[in-house]
Each structure stands twice: as structure tokens, then as C-alpha cells.
C-alpha positions in Angstrom: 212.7 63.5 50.1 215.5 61.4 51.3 217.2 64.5 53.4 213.6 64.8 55.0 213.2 61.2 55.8 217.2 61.2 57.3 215.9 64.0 59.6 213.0 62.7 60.6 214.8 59.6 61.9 217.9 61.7 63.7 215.3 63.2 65.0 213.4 60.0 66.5 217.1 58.8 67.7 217.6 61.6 69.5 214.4 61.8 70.9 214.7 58.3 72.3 218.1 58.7 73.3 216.9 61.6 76.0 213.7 59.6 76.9 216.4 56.6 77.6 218.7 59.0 79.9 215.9 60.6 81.5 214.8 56.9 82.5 218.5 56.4 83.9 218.6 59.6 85.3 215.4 58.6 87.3 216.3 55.3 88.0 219.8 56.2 89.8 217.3 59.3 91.4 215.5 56.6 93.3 218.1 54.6 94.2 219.8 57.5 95.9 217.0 58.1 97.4 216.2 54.6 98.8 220.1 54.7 100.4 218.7 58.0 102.8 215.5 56.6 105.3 214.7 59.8 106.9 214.4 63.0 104.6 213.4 66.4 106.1 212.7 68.4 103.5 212.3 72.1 105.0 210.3 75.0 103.3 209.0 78.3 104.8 209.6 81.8 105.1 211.8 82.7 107.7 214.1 80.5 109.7 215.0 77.4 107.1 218.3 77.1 107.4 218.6 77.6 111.4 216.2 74.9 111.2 217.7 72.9 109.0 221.1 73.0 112.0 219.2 72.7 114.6 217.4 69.3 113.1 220.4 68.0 112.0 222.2 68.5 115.5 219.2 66.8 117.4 219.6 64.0 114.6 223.6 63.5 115.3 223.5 63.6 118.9 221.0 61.0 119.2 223.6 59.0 117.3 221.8 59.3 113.9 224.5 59.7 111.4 223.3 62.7 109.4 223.9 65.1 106.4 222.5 68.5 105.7 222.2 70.8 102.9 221.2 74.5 103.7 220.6 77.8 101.0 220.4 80.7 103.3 223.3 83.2 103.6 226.0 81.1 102.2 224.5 77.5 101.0 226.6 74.9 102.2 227.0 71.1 103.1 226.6 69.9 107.1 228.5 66.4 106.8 228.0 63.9 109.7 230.3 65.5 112.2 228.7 69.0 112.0 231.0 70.6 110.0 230.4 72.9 107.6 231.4 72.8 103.6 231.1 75.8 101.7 229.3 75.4 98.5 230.9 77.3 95.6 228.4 77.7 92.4 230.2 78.2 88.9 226.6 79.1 87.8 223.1 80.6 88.8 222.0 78.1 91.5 218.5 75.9 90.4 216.7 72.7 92.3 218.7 70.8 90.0 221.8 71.2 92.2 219.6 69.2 94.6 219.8 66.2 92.6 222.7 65.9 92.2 223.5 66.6 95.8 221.1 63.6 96.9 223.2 61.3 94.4 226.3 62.5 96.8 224.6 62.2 100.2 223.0 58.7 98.9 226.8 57.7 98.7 227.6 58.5 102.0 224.4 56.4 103.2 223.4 58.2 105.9 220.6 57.7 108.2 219.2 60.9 107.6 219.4 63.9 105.5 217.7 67.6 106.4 217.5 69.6 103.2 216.7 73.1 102.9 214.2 73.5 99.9 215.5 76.4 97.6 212.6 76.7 95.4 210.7 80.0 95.5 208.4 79.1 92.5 205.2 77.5 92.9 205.5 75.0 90.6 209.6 74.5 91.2 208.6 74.0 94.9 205.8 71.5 94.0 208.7 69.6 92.0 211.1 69.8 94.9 209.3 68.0 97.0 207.2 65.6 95.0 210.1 64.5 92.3 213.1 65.2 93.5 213.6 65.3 98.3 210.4 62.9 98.4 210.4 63.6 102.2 209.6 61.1 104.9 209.3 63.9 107.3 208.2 67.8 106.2 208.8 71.3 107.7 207.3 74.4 106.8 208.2 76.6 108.9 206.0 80.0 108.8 203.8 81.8 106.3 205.0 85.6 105.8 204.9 88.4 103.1 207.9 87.8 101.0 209.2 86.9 97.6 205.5 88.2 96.5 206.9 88.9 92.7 207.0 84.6 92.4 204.5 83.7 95.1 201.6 86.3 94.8 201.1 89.4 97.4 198.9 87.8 99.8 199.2 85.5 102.8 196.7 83.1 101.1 198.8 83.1 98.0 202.0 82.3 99.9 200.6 80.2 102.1 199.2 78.3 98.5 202.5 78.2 97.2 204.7 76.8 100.1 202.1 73.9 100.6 203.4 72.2 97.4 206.0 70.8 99.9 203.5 69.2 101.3 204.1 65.3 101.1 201.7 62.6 100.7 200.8 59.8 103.6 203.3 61.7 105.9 203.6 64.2 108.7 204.5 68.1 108.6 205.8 70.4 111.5 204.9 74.0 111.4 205.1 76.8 113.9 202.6 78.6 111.8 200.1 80.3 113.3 197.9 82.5 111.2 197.6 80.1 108.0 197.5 77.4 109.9 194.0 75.8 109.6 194.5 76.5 105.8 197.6 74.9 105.6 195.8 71.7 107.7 193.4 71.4 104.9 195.7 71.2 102.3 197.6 68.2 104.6 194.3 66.7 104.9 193.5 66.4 101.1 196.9 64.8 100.8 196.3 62.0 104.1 199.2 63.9 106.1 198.9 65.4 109.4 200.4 68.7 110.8 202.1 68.7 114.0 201.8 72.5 115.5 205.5 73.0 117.2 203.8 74.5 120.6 203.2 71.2 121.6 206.7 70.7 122.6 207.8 74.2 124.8 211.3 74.9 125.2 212.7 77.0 128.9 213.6 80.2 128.4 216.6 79.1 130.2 217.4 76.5 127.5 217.7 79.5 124.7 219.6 81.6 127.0 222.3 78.8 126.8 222.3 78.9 122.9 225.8 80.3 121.6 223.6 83.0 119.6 220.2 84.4 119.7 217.7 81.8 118.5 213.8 82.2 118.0 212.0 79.6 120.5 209.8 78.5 117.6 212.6 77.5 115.7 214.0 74.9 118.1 210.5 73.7 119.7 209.8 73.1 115.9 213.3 70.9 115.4 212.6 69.1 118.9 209.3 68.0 117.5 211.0 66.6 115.1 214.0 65.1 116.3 211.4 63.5 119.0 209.7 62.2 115.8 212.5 60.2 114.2 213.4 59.3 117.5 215.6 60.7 119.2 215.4 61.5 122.7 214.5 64.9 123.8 217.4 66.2 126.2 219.7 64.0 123.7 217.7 66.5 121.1 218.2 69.8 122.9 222.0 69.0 124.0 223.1 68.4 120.3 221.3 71.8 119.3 223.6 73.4 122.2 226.4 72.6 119.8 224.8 74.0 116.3 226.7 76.1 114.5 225.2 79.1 113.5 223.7 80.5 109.9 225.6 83.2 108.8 222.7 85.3 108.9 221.4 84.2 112.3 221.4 86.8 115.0 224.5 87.6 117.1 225.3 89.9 119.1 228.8 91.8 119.2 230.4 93.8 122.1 231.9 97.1 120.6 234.8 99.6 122.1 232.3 102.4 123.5 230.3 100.2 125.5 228.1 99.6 122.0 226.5 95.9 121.0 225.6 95.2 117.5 223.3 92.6 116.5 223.0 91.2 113.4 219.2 91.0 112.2 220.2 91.1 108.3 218.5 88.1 107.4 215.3 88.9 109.0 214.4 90.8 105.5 210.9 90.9 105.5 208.6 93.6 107.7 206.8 90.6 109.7 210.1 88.6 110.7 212.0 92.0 111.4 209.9 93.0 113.8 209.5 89.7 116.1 213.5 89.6 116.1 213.3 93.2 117.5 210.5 91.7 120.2 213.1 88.9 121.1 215.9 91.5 121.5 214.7 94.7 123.0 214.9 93.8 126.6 218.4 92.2 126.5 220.0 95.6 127.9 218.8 99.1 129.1 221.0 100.6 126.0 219.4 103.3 123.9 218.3 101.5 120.9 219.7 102.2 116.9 218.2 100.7 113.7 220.7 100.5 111.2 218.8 99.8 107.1 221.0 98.5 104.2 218.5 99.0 101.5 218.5 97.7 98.2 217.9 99.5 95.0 215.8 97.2 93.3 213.4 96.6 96.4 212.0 100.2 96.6 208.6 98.2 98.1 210.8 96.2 100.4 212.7 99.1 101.5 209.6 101.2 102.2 207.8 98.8 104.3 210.7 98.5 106.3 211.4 102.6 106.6 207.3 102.0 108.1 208.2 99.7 110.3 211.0 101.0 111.8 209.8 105.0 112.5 205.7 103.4 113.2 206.3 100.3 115.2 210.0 99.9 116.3 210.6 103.7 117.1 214.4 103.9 117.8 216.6 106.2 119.7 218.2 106.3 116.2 217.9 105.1 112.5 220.8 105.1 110.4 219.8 103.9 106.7 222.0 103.3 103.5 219.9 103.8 100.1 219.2 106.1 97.7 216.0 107.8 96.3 214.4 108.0 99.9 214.7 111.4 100.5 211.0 111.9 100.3 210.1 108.7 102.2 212.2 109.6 104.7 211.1 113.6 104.9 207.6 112.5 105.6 209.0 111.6 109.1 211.7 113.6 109.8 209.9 115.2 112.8 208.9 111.4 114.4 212.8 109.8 114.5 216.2 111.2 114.4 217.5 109.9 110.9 221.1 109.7 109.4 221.2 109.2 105.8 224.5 108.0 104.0 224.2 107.1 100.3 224.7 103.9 98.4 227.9 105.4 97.7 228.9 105.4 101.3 232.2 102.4 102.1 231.3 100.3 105.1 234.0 102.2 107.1 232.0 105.6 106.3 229.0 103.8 108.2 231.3 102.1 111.0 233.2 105.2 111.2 229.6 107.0 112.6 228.6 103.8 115.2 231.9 103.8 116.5 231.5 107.5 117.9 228.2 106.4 119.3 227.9 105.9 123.0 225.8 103.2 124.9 224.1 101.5 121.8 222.3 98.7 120.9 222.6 98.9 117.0 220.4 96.2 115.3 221.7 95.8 111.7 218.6 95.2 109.2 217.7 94.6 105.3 220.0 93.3 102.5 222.9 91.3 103.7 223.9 90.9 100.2 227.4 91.8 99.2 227.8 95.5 100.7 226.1 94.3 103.7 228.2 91.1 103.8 231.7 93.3 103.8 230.2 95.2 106.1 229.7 92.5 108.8 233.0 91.2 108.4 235.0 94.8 108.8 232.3 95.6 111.6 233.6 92.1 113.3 237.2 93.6 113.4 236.1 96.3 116.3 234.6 93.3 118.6 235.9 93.7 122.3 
């Protein structure tokens, strides 16, 4: 009886020991917090982390000092001077990192941070933004078909899910276009206002002076924003001249035998693959290549984008890198010439085949991911 009774109060101690860290914990949450005035928090489906840049370069060169957090293609740290600091997990990455990170940016007391929000959960990004970024100022930046395992298969369902960023008594920029009047209602239930990114248009000429391909929606949606916290707009737009580029946003290489690769890897998802291929087709007069990394455990993914590519983007070529496609890709062996290497195949097996290629454009596609990653950088060694 005593034992029990010994447990039963260990138990209450520790119980009440957690409860009073959790208060702490909270406490010096909010007082970090409180230290940052402006807080982008930046959700959608495509683009994030260019975004994320291209705020944060507005931001600084309307003399706003400003930090940046993104979790695309290599999640990393933009401190106050634009530079980028690699961030190197020792475990599986969760929202909790960005806790902790807002302790660290609080420190620096900057007058604004732009955080990428790395929740693909429902219910992690409702926690993202309501408990933990608290945004003064929200971005979501488009509504498409992917990650439908943890957000459901349908537009409405992803549209549902990446409105839990939606902040309270506050404003939200979107360039999004279809799920746009739903995504309004939702803002109007929670007395914010959406701000459509079309409003503020961007020349032509302006991206064409961007040191890599950029999608005008992305920067008319960080004008609107900048403009918002104040900054002026060709203070706005000469700052984003300066961004440094995602490592998955798209650039194009010059190669020996007057080829050009661009690099679309991060453009994963059927919808976003095919606008970067309407932004880039009429750069040059080059016959056109689609090369496919696939991966293995996105048979779905990787069938949509065999569809897209021989239906709607109908290269000179497609080259494509996976396995178990043979019959996918014997249903159109009469529409597209195809070259098949396996998941076996090194990066210089695939290189090796574009470099005896003459007068390409070669638009690289799919999973950047660690085969695909290698493959950039040995690809980068051929640039002229």
C-alpha cells in the first residue's frame, strides 16, 4: 500500500514538473516571439522557399534588418546580410526545430523574420502557425495536387489543409487562382483578408534581369508583400535582383555541343511541371528533351508525370531513369522517342548519353533527392 501511494505521488511530481516546463517553455516562446515585429510565415505548394528569398531580399534592401528560414532543397538559415547557413540535422527534421530556431532569431532581434512552414500535416500545419510562427503577415502561395497521402487527393482537401496557416485578425497573400474564393472564406471566418498577388504586375523585362529563371507569380506575390510591411517597391524589386537562388530553383546551363540544361527538379508535381515547361519553351529554337528521375516509392507520381510528358509536353526526346515502367512506357512507344536507363544506371551513364546530343534544350524533372542531387552537381562540371 505504501509502494502504491510512493508511486502515485512520483507520479504527481513528475506530472507537475512537465506541466511547470511546459509553462517555461511557453513563456520564453512568447518572449521570442515578441523580440521579431514582422513574421511571414509561408505555406503552399510550390514555390515556398523562392518566396521565402525573394521576401526576405525586398525586406533587407528596404533597410529592414531581416532573417529567414527556408526547408526546400537544402533547409537553411538567410541571416541579415543575405547569406546563406546550411542547416545540418542529426535527426528526422519536425516543426519543433522551428522553435527553437525562433528562440535563435529572437536573439538576434531582427525586424523581421520570413519562415518557410515545413509542416505537411493538417493538424502540424494548424500548430505551426497558430502556436508556434504566430504570423503578422501570411503567404500561401498556391493550391496543387501533392503530398495527397497526408493532405487528401483532392484540391478541396489540400486546399483545407494548407488554410490552417491561416492567421487570425491579419492579412494573407496568395497567387492562387482556382481555390481562391474557398480559401477567402476560410480568411473571412477568421477576420483576415486575402490579398490576390495580380494586383501588383511585374515587367517581363524585370524577370528577364533575374540571375535565374523565376515564376512572375512568385515575385508579384513577394512585392505585395514587401509593399505591405513597407518597403518601397523599386527598393522591393532591386533587393530581389540580388536573391540568391533555391537549390532547386530553375537554372539554366550552357553545355559543350551547343546543349542547355535546365534544372526543373523541384517542380515535382504534374500541375507545377508543366507551367515551368510554359515559362521555358520559347527561350531558344532548340529541339526540346525531357529528362525523368523517378522514384521508386512514387509509382503514382511517376506515372502522372510519364502522362504529362508524352500527352501534354510532347518532346523531341524523353530520357527517364526508373524501374518497373516498361509497360507504362510501351503503351506509348509509338507517340515519343523514349530512352530508358535503369535505377542502376551512375549519373555519368545518363550524362555520358546528353553529352553526345546535339542542339538541346534538356529540362531535368522529378526527384532531386540524392541520385538526382549527384547528378546536378557532376552535370555542372560540363558547363561552358
Amino acid at each position: 500500500m505504501e509502494l502504491s501511494l510512493i508511486s502515485i505521488n512520483a507520479l504527481i511530481c513528475i506530472i507537475l514538473v512537465l506541466l511547470i516546463l511546459g509553462l517555461i517553455e511557453s513563456r520564453i516562446h512568447k518572449l521570442s516571439l515578441n523580440k521579431i515585429p514582422i513574421r511571414i510565415h509561408v505555406n503552399g505548394t510550390r514555390g515556398k522557399s523562392s518566396v521565402v528569398r525573394l521576401i526576405a531580399a525586398g525586406l533587407r534592401a528596404g533597410g529592414l534588418k531581416t532573417y529567414a528560414k527556408t526547408t526546400g532543397t537544402v533547409p537553411c538559415i538567410i541571416n541579415e546580410n543575405g547569406k546563406d547557413i546550411n542547416l545540418h540535422r542529426l535527426r528526422t527534421a519536425t516543426i519543433g526545430e522551428q522553435i527553437r530556431l525562433i528562440r535563435f532569431f529572437g536573439k538576434k532581434k531582427p525586424d523581421a523574420l520570413v519562415i518557410e512552414c515545413m509542416a505537411v500535416n493538417p493538424q502540424y500545419q494548424w500548430i505551426s502557425e497558430h502556436k508556434i510562427v504566430k504570423s503578422t503577415l501570411s503567404v500561401i502561395t498556391n493550391v496543387r495536387r501533392d503530398h495527397i497521402d497526408e493532405m487528401g487527393s483532392t484540391i478541396k482537401d489540400i486546399s483545407q489543409s494548407l488554410s490552417n496557416t491561416i492567421p487570425f485578425n491579419s492579412k494573407v497573400f496568395t497567387s492562387e487562382k482556382i481555390s481562391l474564393k474557398f480559401l477567402k472564406n476560410i480568411a473571412s471566418k477568421r477576420n483576415s483578408k486575402i490579398i490576390e498577388s495580380k494586383n501588383y504586375d511585374v515587367d517581363l523585362k524585370f524577370l528577364e534581369k533575374m540571375p535565374y529563371i523565376e515564376h512572375k507569380d512568385n515575385v508579384e506575390l513577394a512585392l505585395a508583400v514587401c509593399i505591405e510591411a513597407g518597403v518601397r517597391q523599386d527598393k522591393a524589386l532591386e533587393g530581389m535582383l540580388e536573391t540568391t537562388p533555391d537549390p532547386g530553383a530553375l537554372l539554366m546551363w550552357t553545355l559543350k555541343n551547343n546543349l542547355k540544361f535546365i534544372s526543373a527538379f523541384a517542380a515535382n508535381d504534374p500541375d507545377s511541371t508543366f507551367k515551368v515547361w510554359e515559362l521555358i519553351k520559347t527561350k531558344d529554337n532548340y529541339r526540346k528533351c525531357i529528362f525523368l528521375n523517378c522514384r521508386d516509392d512514387r509509382r503514382y507520381r511517376t506515372i502522372q508525370l510519364i502522362d504529362l510528358v508524352v500527352n501534354r509536353i510532347k518532346p523531341d526526346l524523353f530520357i527517364i531513369r526508373g524501374d518497373s515502367i516498361d509497360g507504362e512506357l510501351h503503351k506509348h512507344k509509338n507517340k515519343i522517342k523514349i530512352k530508358k536507363f535503369t535505377m542502376k544506371s551512375n549519373q555519368n551513364d545518363v550524362i555520358n548519353y546528353m553529352l553526345e546530343l546535339n542542339q538541346f534544350t534538356i529540362v531535368g524533372i522529378g526527384n532531386i533527392v540524392g541520385w538526382g542531387d549527384k547528378f546536378i552537381n557532376k552535370l555542372r562540371n560540363y558547363k561552358v
